[in-house]
Each structure stands twice: as structure tokens, then as C-alpha cells.
Biopython code that builds the backbone (N, CA, C, O; Angstrom):
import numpy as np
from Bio.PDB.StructureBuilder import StructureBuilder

atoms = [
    (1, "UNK", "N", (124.436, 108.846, 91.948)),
    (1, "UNK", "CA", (123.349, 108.070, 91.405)),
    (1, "UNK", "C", (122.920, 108.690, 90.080)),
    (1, "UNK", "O", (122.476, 109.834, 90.187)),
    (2, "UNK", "N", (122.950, 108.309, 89.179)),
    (2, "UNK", "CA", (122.175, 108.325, 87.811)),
    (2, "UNK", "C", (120.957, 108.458, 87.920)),
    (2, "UNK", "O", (120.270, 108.133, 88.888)),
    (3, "UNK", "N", (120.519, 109.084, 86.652)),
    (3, "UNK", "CA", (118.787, 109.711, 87.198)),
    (3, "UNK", "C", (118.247, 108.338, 86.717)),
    (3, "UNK", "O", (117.072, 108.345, 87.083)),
    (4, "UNK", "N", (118.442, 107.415, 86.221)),
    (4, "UNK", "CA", (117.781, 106.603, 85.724)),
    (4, "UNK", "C", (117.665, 105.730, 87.208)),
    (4, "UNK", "O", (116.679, 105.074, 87.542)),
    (5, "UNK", "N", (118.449, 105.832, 87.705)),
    (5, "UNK", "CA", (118.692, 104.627, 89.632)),
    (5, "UNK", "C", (117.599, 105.240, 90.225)),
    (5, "UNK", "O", (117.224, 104.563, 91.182)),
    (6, "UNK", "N", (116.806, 106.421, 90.030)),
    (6, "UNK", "CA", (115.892, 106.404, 90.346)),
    (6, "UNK", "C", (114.492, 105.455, 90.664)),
    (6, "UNK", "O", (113.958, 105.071, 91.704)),
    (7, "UNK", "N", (114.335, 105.367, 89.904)),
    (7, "UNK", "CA", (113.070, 104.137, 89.504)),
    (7, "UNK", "C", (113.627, 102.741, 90.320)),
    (7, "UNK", "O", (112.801, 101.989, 90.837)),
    (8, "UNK", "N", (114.803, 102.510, 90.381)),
    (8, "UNK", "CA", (115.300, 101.284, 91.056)),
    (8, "UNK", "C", (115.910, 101.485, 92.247)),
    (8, "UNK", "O", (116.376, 100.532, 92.872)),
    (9, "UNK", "N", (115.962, 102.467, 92.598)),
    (9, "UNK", "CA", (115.375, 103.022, 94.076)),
    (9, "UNK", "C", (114.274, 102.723, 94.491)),
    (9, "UNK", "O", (113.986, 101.690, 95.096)),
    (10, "UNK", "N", (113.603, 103.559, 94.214)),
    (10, "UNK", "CA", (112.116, 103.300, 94.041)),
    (10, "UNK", "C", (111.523, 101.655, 94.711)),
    (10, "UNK", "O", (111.136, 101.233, 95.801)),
    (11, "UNK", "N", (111.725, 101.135, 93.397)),
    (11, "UNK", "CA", (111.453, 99.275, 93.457)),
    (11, "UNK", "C", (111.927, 98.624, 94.612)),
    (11, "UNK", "O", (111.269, 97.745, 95.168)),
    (12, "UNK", "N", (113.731, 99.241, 95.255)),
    (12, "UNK", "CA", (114.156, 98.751, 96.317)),
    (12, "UNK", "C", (113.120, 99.175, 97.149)),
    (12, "UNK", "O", (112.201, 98.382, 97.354)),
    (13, "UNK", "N", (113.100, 100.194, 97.627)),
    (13, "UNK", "CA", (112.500, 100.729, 98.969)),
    (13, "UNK", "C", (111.078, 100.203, 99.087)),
    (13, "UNK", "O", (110.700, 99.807, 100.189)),
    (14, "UNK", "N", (110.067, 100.161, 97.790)),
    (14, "UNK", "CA", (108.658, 99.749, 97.797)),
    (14, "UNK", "C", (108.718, 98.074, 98.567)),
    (14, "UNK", "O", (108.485, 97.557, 99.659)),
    (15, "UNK", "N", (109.172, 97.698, 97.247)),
    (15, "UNK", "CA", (109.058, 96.088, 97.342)),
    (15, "UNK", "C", (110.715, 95.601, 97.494)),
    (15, "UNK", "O", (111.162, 94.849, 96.628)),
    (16, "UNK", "N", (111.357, 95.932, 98.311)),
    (16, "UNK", "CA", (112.327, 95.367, 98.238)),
    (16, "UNK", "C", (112.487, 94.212, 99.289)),
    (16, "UNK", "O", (113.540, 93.581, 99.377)),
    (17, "UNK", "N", (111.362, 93.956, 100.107)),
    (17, "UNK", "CA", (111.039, 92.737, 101.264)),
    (17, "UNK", "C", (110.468, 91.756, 100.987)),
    (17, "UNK", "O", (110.375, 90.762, 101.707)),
    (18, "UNK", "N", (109.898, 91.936, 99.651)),
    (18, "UNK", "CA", (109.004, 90.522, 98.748)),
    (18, "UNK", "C", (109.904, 89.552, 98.379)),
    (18, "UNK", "O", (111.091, 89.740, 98.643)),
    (19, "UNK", "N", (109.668, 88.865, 97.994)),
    (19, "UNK", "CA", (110.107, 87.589, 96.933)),
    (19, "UNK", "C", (109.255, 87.058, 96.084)),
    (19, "UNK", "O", (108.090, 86.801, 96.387)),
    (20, "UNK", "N", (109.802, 86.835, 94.865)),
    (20, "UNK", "CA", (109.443, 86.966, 93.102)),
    (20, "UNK", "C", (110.313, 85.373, 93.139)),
    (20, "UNK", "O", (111.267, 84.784, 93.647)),
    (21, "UNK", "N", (109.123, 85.223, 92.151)),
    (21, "UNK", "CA", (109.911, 84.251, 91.086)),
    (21, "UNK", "C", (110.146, 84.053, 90.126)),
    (21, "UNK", "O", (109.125, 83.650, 89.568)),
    (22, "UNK", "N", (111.073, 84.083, 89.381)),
    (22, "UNK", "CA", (111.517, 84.458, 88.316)),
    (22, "UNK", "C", (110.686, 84.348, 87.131)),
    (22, "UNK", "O", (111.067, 84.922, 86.111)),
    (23, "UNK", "N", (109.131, 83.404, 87.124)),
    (23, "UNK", "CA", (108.196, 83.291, 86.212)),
    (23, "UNK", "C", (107.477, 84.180, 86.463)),
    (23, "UNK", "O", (106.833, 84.682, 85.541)),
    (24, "UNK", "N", (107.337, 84.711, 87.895)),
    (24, "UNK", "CA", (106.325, 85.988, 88.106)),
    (24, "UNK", "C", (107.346, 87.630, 87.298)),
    (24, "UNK", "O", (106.804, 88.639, 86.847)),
    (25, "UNK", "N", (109.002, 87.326, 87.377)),
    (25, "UNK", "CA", (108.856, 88.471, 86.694)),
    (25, "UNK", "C", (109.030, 88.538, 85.557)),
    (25, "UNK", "O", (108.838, 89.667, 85.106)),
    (26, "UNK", "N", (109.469, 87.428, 84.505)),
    (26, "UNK", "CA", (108.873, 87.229, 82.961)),
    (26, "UNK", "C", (107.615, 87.770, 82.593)),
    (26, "UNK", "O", (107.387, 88.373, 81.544)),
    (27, "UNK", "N", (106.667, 87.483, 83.665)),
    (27, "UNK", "CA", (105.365, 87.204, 83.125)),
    (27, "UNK", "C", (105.363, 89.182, 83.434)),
    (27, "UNK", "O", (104.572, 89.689, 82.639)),
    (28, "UNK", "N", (105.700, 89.716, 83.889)),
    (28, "UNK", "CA", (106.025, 91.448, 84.210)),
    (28, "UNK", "C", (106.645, 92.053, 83.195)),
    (28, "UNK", "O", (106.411, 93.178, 82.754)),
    (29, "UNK", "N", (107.434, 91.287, 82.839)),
    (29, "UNK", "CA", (107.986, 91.751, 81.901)),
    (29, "UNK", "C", (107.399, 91.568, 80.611)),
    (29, "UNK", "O", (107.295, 92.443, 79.752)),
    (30, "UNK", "N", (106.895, 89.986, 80.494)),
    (30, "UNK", "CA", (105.894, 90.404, 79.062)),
    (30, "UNK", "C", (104.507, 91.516, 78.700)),
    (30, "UNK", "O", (103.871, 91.752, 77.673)),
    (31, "UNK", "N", (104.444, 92.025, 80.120)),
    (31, "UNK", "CA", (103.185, 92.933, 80.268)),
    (31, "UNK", "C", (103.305, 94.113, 80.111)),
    (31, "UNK", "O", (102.362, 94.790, 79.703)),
    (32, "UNK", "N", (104.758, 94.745, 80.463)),
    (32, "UNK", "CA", (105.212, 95.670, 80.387)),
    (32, "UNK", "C", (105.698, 95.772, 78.583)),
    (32, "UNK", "O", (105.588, 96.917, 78.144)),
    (33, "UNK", "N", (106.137, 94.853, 77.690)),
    (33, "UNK", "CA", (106.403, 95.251, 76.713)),
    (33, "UNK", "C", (105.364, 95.256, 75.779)),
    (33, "UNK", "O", (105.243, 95.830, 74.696)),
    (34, "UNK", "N", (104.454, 94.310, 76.573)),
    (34, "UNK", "CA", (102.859, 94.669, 75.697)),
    (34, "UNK", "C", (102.216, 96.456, 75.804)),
    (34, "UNK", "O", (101.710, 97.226, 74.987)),
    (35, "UNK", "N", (102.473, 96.514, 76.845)),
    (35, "UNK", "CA", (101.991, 97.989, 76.941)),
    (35, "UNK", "C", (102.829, 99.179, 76.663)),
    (35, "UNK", "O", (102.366, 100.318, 76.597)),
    (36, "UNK", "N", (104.290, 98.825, 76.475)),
    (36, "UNK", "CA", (105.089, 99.119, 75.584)),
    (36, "UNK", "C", (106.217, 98.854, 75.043)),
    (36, "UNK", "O", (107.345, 98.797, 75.533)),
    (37, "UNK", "N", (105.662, 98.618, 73.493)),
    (37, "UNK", "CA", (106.313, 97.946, 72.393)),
    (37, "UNK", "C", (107.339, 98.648, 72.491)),
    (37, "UNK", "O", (108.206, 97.949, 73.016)),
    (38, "UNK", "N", (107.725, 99.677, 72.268)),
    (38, "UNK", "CA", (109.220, 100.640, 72.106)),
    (38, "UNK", "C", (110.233, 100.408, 73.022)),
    (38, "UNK", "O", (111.285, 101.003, 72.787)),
    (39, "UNK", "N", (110.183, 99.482, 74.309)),
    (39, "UNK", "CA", (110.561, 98.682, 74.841)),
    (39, "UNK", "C", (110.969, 97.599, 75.287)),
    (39, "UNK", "O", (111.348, 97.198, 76.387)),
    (40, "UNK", "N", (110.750, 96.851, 73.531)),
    (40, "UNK", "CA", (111.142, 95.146, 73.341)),
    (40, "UNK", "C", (112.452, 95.012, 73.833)),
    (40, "UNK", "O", (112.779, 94.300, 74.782)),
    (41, "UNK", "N", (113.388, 95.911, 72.970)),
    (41, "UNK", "CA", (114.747, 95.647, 72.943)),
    (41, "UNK", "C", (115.096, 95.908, 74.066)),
    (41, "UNK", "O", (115.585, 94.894, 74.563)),
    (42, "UNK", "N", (115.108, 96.736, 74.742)),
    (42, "UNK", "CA", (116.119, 96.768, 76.291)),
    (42, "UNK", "C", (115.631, 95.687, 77.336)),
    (42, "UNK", "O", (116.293, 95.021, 78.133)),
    (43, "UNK", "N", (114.123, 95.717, 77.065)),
    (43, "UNK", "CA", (114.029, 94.635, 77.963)),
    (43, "UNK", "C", (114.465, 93.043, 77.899)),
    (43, "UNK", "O", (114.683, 92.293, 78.851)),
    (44, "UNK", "N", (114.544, 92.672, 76.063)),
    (44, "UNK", "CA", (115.062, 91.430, 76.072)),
    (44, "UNK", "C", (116.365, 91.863, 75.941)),
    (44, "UNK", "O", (116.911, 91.433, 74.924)),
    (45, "UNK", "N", (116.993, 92.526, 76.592)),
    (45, "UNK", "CA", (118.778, 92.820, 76.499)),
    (45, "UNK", "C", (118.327, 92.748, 78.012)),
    (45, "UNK", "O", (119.312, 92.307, 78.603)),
    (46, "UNK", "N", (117.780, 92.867, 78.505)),
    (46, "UNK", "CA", (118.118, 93.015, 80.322)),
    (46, "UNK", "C", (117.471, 91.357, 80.552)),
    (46, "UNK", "O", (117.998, 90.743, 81.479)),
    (47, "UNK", "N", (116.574, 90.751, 79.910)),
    (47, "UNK", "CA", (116.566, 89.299, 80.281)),
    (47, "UNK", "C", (117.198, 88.514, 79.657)),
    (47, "UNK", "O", (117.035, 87.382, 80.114)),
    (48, "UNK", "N", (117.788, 88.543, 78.907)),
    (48, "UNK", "CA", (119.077, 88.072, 78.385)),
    (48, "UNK", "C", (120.027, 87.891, 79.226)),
    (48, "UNK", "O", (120.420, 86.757, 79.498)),
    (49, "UNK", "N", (120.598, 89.103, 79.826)),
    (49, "UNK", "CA", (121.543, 89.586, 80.680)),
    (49, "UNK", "C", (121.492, 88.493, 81.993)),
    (49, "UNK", "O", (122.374, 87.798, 82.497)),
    (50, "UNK", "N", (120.028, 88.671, 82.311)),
    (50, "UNK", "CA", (119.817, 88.173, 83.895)),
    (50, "UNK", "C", (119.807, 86.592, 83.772)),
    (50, "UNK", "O", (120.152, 85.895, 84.726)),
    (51, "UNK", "N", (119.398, 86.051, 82.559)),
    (51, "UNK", "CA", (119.590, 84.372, 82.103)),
    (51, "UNK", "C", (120.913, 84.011, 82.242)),
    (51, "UNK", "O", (121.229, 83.021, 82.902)),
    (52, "UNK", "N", (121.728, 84.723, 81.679)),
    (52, "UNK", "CA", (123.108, 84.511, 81.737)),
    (52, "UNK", "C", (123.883, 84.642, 82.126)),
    (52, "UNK", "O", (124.932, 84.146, 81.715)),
    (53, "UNK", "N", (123.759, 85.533, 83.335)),
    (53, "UNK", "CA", (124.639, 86.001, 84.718)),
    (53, "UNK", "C", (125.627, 84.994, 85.193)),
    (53, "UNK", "O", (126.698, 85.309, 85.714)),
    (54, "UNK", "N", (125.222, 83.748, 84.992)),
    (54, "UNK", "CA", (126.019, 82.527, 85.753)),
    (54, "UNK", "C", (126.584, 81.594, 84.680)),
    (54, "UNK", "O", (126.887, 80.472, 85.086)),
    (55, "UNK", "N", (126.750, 81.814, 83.590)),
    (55, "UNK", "CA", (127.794, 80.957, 82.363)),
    (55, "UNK", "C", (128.893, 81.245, 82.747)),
    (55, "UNK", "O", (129.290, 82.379, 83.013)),
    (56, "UNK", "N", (129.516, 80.197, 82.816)),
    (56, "UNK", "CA", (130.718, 80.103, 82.708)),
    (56, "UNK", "C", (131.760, 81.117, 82.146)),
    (56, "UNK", "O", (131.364, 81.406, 81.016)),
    (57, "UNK", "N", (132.823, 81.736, 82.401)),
    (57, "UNK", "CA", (133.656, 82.591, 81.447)),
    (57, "UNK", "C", (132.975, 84.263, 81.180)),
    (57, "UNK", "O", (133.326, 85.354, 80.730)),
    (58, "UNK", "N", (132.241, 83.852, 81.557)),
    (58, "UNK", "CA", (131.001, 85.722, 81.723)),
    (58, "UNK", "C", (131.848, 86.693, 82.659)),
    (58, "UNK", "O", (131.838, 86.630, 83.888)),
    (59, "UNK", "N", (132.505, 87.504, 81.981)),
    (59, "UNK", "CA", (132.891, 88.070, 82.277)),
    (59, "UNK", "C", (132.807, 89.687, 83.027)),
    (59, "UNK", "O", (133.568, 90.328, 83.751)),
    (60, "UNK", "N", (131.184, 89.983, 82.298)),
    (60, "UNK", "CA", (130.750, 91.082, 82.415)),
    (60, "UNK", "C", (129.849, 90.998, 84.136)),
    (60, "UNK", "O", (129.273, 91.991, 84.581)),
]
sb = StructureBuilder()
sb.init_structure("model")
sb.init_model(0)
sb.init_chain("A")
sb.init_seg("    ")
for serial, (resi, resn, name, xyz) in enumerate(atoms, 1):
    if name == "N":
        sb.init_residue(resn, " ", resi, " ")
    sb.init_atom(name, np.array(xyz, "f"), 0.0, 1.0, " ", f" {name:<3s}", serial, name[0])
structure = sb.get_structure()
């Protein structure tokens, strides 16, 4: 495990029995980059990512 799988450990084990909807975690995610800016970019590279999981030819 990577020290970073930490934290998403974490998230599993806390809340990993909930269910989200995908506007509840936008709306997490815009809160989180409000409170920190130095964090625009990875986070719109990780919702990017998660929008596009299911296109066609996606290989990654």
C-alpha cells in the first residue's frame, strides 16, 4: 500500500456503507477546493477521470 492509500483506507472503513450521489460528491469536492485552492488541479484531473470512466475506447 502506498502511503497516500492511506486516507482511502480511511474513507473505506469510515463511510464505506453509505451511498453518495454523485451531486453530493461534486458538491465535496467544490468545498474541498474552496478551502484548498492548491488543489484545483488534481482534483479536476480526478473528476475528469471519474466522468469518463465509461467512453467508449478508454483505455486507461
Amino acid at each position: 500500500m502506498y502511503f497516500t492509500d492511506r486516507g482511502i483506507e480511511e474513507l473505506a472503513e469510515r463511510r464505506g456503507d453509505e451511498s453518495v450521489t454523485i451531486d453530493w460528491l461534486a458538491e465535496r469536492l467544490r468545498d474541498f477546493v474552496d478551502l484548498n485552492p492548491e488543489f484545483e488541479t488534481p482534483v479536476e484531473r480526478l473528476a475528469t477521470w471519474l466522468a469518463r470512466l465509461d467512453d467508449e475506447g478508454d483505455d486507461e
